[in-house]
Structure formats: structure tokens, C-alpha cells
N, C-alpha and C positions, 0 to 999 in steps of 0.2 A: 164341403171342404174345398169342393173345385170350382166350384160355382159352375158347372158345363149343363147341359140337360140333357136327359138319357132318354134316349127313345126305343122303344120296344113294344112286341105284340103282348099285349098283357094276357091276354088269353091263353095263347100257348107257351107261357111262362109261368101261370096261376098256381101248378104245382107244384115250381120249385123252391126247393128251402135251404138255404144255406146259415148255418154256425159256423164262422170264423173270426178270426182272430188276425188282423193286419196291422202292420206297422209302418214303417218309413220305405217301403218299398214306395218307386217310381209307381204312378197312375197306371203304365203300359203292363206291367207285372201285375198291378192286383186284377187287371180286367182280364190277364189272361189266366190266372189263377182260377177267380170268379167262372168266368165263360167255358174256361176247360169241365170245372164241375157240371155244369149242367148242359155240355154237348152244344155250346154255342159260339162263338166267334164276334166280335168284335172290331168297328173302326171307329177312329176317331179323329175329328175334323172340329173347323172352327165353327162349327151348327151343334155341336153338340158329340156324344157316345150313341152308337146305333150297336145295338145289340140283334144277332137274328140266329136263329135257330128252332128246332122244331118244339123245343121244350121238354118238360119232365113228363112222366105219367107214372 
């Protein structure tokens, strides 16, 4: 939908799961929606969305 590439450790993100439901919210809102669930933070730049956090367990 944004065409951006998201970068993240897939590893210590492998157990996270998310069910939601988003709408016409602004990109900056659903990542901190998103990132807030799963204890993680977010930038975003013209390379892409970088995701970092320690993940789920």
C-alpha cells in the first residue's frame, strides 16, 4: 500500500501476532499502534520503516 520496505529482526519478532483492523489512519499512527502492541518503536525514512524491539515471547 506504501510501497516502503520494512526492515526488522525477524527473529525476535517470530512470536509476534497481531489481529487488527486499520483504516485511513495516517502510516505514522498505524506503526505506532502496531509497534506499541508488540513493545517496539519505530523510524521512518526514505530507505524504508525500521522496526526494533526485543520482540514477543
Amino acid at each position: 500500500m506504501y510501497d516502503l520496505p520494512i526492515h526488522y529482526d525477524r527473529q525476535a519478532f517470530e512470536h509476534c501476532y497481531i489481529n487488527i483492523t486499520l483504516g485511513n489512519e495516517k502510516l505514522e499512527e498505524k506503526l505506532a499502534v502496531i509497534t506499541q502492541t508488540i513493545n517496539a518503536s519505530f523510524t521512518l525514512s526514505d530507505k524504508g520503516i525500521k522496526i526494533e524491539g526485543t520482540g514477543c515471547k
